[in-house]
C-alpha positions as CSV (number, residue, x, y, z in Angstrom):
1,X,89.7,108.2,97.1
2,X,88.9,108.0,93.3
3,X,92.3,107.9,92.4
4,X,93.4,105.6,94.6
5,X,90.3,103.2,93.7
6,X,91.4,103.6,89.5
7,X,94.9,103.0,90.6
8,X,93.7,99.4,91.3
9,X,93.3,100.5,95.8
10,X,96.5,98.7,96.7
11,X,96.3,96.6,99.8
12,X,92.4,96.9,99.3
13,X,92.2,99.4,102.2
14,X,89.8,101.8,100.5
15,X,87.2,98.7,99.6
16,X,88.3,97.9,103.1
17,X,86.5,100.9,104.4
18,X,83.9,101.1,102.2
19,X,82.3,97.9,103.3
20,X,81.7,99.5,106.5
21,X,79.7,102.5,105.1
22,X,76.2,101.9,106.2
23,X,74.7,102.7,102.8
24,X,76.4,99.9,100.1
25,X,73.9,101.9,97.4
26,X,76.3,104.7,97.6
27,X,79.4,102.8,97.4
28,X,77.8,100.7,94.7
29,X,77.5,103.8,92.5
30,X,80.9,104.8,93.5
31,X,82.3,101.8,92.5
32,X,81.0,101.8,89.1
33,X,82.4,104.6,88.1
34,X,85.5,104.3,89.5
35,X,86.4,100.5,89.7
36,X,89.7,99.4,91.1
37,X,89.0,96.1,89.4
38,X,89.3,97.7,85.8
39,X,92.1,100.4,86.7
40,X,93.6,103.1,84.8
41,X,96.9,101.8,81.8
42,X,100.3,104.2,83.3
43,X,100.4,107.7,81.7
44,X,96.5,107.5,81.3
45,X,94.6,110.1,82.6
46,X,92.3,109.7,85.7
47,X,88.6,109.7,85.2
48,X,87.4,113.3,86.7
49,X,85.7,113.9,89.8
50,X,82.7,116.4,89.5
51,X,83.8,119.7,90.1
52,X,82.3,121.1,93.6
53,X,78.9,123.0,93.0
54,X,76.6,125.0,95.3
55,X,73.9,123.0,93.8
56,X,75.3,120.0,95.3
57,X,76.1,117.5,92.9
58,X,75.6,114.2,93.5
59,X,78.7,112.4,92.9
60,X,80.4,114.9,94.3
61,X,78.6,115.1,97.7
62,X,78.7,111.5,97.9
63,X,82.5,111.1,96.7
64,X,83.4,113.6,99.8
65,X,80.9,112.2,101.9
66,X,82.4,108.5,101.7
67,X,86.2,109.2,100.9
68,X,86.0,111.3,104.5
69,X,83.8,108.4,106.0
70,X,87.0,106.0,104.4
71,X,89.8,108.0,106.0
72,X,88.8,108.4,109.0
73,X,87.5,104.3,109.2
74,X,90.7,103.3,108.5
75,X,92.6,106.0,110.9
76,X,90.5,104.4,113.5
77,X,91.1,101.0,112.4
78,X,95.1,102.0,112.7
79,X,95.0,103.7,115.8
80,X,93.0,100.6,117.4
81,X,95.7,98.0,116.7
82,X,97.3,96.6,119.7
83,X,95.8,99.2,122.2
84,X,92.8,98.6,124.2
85,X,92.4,102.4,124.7
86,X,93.3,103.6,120.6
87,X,93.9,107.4,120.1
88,X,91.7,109.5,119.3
89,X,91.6,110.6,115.3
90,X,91.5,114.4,114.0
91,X,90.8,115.6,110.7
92,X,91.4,118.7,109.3
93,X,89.2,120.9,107.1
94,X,89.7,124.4,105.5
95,X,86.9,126.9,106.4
96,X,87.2,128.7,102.7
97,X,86.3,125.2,101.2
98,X,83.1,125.5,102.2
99,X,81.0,123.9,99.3
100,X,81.9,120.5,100.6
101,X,82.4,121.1,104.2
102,X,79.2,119.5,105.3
103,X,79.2,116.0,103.5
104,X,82.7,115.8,104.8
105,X,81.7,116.7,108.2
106,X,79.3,114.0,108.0
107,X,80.9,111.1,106.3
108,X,83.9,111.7,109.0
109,X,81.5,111.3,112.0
110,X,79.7,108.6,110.4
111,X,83.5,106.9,110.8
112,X,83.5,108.1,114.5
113,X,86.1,111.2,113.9
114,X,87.0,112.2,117.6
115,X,88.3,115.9,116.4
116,X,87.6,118.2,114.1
117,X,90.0,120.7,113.7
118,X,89.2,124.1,111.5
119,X,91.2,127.2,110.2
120,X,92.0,129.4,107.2
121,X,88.7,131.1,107.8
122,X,86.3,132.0,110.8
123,X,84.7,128.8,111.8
124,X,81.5,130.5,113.9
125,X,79.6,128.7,112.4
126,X,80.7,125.0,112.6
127,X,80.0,123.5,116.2
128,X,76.3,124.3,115.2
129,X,76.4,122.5,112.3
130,X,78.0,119.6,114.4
131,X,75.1,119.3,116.6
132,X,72.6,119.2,114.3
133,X,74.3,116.4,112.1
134,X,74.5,114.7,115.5
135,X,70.9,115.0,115.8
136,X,70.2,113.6,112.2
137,X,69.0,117.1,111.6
138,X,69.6,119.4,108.2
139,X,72.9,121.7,108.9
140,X,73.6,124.9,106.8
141,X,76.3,127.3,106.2
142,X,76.4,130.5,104.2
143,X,78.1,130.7,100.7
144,X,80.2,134.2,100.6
145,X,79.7,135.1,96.7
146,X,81.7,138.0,95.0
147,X,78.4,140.1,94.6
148,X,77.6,142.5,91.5
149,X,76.2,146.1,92.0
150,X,73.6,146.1,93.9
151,X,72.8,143.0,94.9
152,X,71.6,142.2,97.8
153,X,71.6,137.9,97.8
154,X,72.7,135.8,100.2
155,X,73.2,132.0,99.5
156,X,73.0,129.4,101.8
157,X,74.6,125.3,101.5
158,X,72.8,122.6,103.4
159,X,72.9,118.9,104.6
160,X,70.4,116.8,105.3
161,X,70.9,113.3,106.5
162,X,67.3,112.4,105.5
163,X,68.5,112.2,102.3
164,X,70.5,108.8,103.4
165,X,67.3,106.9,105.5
166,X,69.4,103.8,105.3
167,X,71.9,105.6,108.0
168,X,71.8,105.5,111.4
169,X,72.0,108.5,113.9
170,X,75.9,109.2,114.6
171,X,77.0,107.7,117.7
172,X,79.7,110.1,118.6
173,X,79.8,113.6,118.5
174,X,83.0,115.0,117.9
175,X,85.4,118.3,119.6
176,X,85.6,121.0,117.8
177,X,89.1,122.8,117.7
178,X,89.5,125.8,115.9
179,X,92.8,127.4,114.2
180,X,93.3,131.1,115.4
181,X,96.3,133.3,115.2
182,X,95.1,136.1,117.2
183,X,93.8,136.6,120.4
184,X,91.3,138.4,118.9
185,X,89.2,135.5,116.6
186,X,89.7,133.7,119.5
187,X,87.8,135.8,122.0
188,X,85.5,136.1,119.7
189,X,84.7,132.7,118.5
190,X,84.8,132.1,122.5
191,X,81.5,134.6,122.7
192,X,79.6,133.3,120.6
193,X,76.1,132.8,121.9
194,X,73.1,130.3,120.6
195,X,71.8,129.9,118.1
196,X,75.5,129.0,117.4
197,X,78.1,127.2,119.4
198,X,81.6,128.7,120.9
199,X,84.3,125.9,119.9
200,X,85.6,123.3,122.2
201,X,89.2,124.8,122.5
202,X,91.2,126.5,120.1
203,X,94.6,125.4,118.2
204,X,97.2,128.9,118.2
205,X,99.0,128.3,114.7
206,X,102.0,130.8,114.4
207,X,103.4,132.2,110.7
208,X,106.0,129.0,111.1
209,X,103.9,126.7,110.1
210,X,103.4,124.3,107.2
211,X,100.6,125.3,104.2
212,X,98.1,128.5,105.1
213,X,99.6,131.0,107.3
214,X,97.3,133.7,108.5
215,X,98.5,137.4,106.7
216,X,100.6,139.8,109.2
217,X,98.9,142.5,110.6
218,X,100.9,144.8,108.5
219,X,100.0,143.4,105.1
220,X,102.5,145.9,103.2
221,X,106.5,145.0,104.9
222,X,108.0,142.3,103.4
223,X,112.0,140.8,103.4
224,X,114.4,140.9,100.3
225,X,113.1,137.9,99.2
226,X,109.4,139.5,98.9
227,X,108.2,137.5,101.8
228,X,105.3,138.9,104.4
229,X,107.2,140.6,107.5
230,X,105.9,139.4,110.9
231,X,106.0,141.6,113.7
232,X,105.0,142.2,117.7
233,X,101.6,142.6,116.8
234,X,101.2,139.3,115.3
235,X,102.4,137.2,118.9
236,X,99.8,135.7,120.5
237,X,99.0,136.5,123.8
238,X,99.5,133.3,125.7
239,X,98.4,134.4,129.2
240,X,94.9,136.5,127.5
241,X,94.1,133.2,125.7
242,X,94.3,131.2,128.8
243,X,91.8,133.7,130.6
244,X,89.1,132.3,127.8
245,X,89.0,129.2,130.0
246,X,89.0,126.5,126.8
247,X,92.0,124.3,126.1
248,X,94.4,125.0,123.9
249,X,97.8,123.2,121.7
250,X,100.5,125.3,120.1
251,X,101.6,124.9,116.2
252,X,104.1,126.5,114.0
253,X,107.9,126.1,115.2
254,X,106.9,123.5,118.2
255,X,108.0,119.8,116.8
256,X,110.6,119.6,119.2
257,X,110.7,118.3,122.6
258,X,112.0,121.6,124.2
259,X,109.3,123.4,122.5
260,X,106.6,121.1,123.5
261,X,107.6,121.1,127.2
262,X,108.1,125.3,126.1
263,X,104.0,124.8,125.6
264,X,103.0,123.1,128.5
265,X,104.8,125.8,130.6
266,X,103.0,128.5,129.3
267,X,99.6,126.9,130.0
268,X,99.1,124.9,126.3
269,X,97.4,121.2,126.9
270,X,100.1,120.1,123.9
271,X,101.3,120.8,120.4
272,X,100.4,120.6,117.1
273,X,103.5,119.3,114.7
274,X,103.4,119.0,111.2
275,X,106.8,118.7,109.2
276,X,108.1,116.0,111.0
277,X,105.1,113.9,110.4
278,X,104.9,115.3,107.0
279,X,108.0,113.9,106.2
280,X,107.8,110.2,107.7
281,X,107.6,107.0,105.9
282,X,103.6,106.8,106.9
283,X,102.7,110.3,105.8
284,X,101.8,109.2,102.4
285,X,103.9,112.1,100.2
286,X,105.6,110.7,97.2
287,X,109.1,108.9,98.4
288,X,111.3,111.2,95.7
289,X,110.0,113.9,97.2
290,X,110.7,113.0,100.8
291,X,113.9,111.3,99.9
292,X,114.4,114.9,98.3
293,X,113.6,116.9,100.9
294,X,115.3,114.5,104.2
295,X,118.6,115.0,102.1
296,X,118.7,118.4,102.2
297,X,117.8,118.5,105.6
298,X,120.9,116.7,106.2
299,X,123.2,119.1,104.3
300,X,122.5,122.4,103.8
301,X,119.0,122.5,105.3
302,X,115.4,122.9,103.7
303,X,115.4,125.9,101.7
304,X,110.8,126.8,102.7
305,X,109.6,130.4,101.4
306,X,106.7,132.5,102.6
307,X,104.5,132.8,99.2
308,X,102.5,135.2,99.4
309,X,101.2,134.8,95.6
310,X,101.0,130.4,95.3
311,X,97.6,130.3,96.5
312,X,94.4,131.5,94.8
313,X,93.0,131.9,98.5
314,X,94.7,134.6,98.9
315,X,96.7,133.6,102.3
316,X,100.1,133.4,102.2
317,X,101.5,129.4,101.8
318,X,104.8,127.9,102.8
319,X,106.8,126.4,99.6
320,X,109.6,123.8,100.2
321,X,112.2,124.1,97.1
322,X,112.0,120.9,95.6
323,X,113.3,121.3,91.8
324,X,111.1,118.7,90.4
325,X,108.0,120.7,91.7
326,X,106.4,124.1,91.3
327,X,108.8,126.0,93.4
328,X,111.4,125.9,90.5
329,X,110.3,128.7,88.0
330,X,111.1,126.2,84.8
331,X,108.6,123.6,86.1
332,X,105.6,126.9,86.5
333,X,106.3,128.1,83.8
334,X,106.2,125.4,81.6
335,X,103.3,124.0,83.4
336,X,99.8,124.3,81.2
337,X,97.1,126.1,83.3
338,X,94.1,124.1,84.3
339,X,91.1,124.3,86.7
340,X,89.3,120.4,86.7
341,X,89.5,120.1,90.5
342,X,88.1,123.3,91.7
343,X,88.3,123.0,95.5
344,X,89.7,126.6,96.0
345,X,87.2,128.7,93.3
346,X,86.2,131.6,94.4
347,X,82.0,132.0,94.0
348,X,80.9,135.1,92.0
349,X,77.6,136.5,90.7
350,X,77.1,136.5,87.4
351,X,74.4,137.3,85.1
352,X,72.7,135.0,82.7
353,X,71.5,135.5,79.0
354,X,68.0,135.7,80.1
355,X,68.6,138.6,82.8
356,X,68.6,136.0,85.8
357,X,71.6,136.4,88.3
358,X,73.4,132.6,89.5
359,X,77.0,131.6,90.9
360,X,79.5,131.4,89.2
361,X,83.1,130.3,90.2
362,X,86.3,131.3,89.3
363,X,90.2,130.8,90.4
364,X,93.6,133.3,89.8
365,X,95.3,130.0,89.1
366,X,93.1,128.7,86.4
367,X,93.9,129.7,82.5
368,X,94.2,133.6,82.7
369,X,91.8,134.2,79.7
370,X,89.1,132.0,81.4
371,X,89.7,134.2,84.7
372,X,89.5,137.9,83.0
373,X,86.4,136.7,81.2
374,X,84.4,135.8,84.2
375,X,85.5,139.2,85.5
376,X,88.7,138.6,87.4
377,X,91.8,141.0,87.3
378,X,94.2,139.9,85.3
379,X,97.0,141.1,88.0
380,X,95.6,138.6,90.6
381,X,96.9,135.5,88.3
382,X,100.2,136.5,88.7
383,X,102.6,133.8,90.5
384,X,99.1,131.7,91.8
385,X,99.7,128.5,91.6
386,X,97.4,125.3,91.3
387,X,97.7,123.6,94.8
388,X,94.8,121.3,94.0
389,X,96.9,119.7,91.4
390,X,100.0,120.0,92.8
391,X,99.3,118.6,96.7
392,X,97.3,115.8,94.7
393,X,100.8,115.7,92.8
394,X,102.6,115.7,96.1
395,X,100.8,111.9,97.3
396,X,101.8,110.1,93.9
397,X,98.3,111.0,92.2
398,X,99.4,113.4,89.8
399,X,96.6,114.0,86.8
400,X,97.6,113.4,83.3
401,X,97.4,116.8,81.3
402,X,98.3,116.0,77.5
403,X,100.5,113.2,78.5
404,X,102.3,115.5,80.9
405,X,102.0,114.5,84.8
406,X,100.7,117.6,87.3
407,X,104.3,118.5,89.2
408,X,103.9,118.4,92.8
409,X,103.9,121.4,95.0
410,X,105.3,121.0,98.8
411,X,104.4,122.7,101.7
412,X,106.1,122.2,105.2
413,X,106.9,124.8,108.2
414,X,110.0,127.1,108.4
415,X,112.6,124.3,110.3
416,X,115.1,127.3,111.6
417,X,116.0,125.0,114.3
418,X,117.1,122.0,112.1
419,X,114.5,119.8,114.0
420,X,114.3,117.2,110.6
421,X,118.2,116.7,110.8
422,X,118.0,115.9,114.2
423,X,115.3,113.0,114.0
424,X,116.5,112.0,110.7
425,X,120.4,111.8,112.7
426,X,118.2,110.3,115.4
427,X,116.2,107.4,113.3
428,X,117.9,107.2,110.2
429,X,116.0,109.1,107.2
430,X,113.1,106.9,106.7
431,X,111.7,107.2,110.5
432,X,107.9,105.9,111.0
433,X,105.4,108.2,113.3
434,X,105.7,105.8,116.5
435,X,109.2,107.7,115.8
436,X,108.5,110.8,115.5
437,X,106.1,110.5,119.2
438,X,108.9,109.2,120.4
439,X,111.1,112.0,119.7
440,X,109.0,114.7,120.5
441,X,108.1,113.1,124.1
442,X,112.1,113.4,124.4
């Protein structure tokens, strides 16, 4: 949202949405700093966003509170024209990015989000949180810190909408899906008893899919290519999953209409697709990059690999080969190390001058020097890669580094069955979404 807003907020849809947040004080000291009415020269730097902080800073609560408020607004707004009956609007959250998981949560159901889905983590603790925001109550989740010796603290990140008077209760209480790939998490997110809430239904994301993958059970086989192996014991069981009672969509390997119809015969309520949408004209990604990929879709198909190193999360992370972007060696290599976004730190212990223990934060892909001295292994930098920077790249809103623009970094799912040639054949290269629902409902 900041960038867009220095980039002058073409079209005005992010003022758009902002009018509608029901405290202007808060969008009055967004505003100020970052004003689309005095915007950024080209090859200038953007203004930085506050790094996230367990101490919750303000801007930075407030920036993730409103840009997820804005999104979700203007999904709404979109999926409302020319239907009397408009979709329903999703969003998306990763359960390690924890810091700002609750002013996010908030903002978007300020904005009347319908879904909220949840992976890359164990969600337990998230419907409860739901219903308290709901409620206009304080929420909290616990902050897993790399502890030293000995120590025995635990940290804690809360919410509380009193903090905002000027806001109403939230009218709609949203679904709460979460992202499992084993029939495990799901039974036991299913049990979960109160204080806490099971979730709504559950999304089954195979190791197919675009971004995050969840590591294979055996964590040591990998191919020639040094990708994880996944085996029999990494298939869900379709049938045990449907026993739990709760809805459920498929994801990873299902945008096509034989899959999808492949879902609803094993019991699935639908599917979730990614790299077709990813890869339409309304998805947002930078058009080179698109333009990049949709070509050699057409040819000799999209070359994705398994990464098991790109992410400082640790989870293994699809990588389209696009030789402007990260995936070429050149462009890493030659790519100066820097941590200024900081969604994906990891929080440590660390010990102050005067003997008092705080957090601290720290990230494999940041500068290795910085990492080793706040106590990191040096081994664990190897081959990470900055996907804050680069998926920022990936939209068109690249930082400037030393006059030198972040390279993107692309993530889509494995396409072994050449579904993108076959819409692309099917629409022409620059298909829209309606297109791509049209396609998959065959």
């Amino acid at each position: 949202m900041a960038r867009r807003l220095l980039d002058g907020d073409e079209g005005g849809h992010m003022q758009r949405a902002l009018k509608a947040f029901p405290d202007q004080a808060v969008v009055e000291r967004i505003l100020r700093r970052y004003n689309p009415e005095a915007p950024r020269k080209e090859g200038e730097a953007y203004k930085s966003v506050p790094m996230p902080d367990a101490r919750g800073h303000r801007m930075s609560v407030e920036l993730t509170m409103v840009g997820a408020f804005a999104e979700v607004w203007l999904a709404k707004e979109l999926a409302s024209q020319g239907s009397n009956r408009p979709g329903p609007v999703l969003m998306n959250l990763l359960t390690e990015l924890r810091i700002l998981t609750l002013p996010a949560l908030y903002g978007a159901m300020l904005a009347g989000v319908d879904y909220i889905v949840m992976g890359a983590g164990v969600p337990r603790s998230i419907p409860g949180v739901i219903r308290n925001l709901a409620n206009g109550n304080r929420a909290t989740i616990s902050l897993d810190a790399a502890r030293q010796e000995g120590s025995r603290n635990s940290y804690e990140l809360g919410f509380d909408p009193a903090g905002y008077p000027k806001i109403e209760k939230i009218k709609n209480t949203p679904v709460f899906l979460a992202i499992v790939a084993s029939n495990i998490l799901a039974t036991v997110l299913e049990r979960i008893e109160q204080p806490e809430l099971p979730p709504n239904g559950f999304i089954i994301e195979g190791p197919t899919a675009g971004g995050h993958n969840a590591p294979p059970r055996n964590k040591r086989v990998y191919n020639d290519r040094g990708e994880p192996v996944y085996g029999d014991r990494d298939v869900v069981d379709l049938a045990k999953i449907a026993e739990l009672g709760l809805p459920f969509w498929l994801a990873g390997g299902y945008g096509s209409p034989e899959r999808l119809r492949e879902a609803k015969d094993d019991g699935a309520n639908g599917i979730q697709a990614g790299s077709i949408f990813a890869l339409c004209r309304d998805s947002g990604m930078a058009p080179h990059l698109r333009d990049e990929l949709i070509g050699k879709a057409l040819q000799e198909g999209v070359d994705v690999y398994t990464d098991r190193r790109a992410s400082p999360t640790g989870y293994p992370f699809k990588v389209a080969a696009v030789e402007s972007t990260t995936s070429n060696p050149a462009v890493y290599e030659q790519r100066e190390r820097v941590c200024d976004i900081g969604h994906l730190r990891t929080p440590y212990e660390r010990t102050t001058p005067d003997g008092n223990v705080e957090i601290g934060y720290r990230c494999p892909s940041e500068p290795v020097k910085d990492y080793v001295e706040k106590g990191g292994k040096k081994e664990d930098t190897e081959g990470r890669k900055c996907l804050c920077n680069g998926l920022l790249g990936t939209i068109g809103f690249g930082q400037i580094h030393n006059g030198v623009q972040e390279p993107a970094i692309v993530t889509i799912g494995d396409d072994k069955e050449g579904v993108i040639k076959r819409i692309a054949t099917k629409y022409g290269p620059d298909w829209s979404a309606t297109d791509g629902v049209e396609f998959l409902r065959g």
